[in-house]
N, C-alpha and C positions, 0 to 999 in steps of 0.2 A: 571847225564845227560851227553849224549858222542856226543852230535847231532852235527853235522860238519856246519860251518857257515860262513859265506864271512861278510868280513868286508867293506864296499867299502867308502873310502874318494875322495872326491872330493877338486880339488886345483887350485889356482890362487896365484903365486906369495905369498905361505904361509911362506917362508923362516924362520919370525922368531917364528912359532906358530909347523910347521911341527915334530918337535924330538921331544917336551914333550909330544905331540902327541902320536908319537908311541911308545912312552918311554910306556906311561900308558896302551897301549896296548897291546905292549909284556911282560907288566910285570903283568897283570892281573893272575889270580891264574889258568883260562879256557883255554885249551891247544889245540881244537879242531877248530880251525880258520886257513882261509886263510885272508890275506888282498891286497887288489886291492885300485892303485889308480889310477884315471881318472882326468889329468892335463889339463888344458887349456890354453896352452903353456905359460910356466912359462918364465921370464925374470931375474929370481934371481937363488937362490941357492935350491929349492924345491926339484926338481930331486934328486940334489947332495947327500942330506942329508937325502931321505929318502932310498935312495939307502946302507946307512948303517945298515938299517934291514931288517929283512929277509922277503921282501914285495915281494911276489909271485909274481907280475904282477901291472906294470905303463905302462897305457895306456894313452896316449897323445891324446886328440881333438880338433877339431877348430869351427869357429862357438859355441860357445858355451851358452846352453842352459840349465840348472837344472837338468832337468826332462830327457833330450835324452844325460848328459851325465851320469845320474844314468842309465842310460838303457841299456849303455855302459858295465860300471860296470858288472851289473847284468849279459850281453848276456857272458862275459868272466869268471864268477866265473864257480866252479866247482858244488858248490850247491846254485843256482840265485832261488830253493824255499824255502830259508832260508837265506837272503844274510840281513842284519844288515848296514844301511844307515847313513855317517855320514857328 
């Protein structure tokens, strides 16, 4: 299976959750992902620390809503009909 797939997290002030995170994501054995995350302007070290992998694309919003900032996610992935919501 080669199918190309967007990973999209969503974030609030995840500082001390964010690395194991994408630890277990980049280290998965599937090598056909992008990942996107969609912050909700973090006041910690979120950004910081996910900016040490190789995350395609953080996207910052306000107002923030579940559902419209998955939609976010989605409209910016490269493949949003196949995008993996976390």
């Amino acid at each position: 299976m080669n199918d190309l797939v967007s990973i999209i997290i969503r974030t609030k002030n995840e500082e001390r959750w964010i690395t194991q995170c994408l630890q277990e994501v980049f280290h998965q054995e599937y090598i056909h992902f992008e990942v996107i995350i969609v912050d909700n302007e973090s006041s910690d070290r979120t950004i910081e620390k996910a900016r040490q992998f190789d995350v395609q694309k953080i996207i910052m919003c306000t107002d923030y809503k579940p559902g419209k900032a998955l939609n976010q996610g989605i409209r910016e992935s490269k493949w949003s009909s196949r995008a993996f919501i976390f």
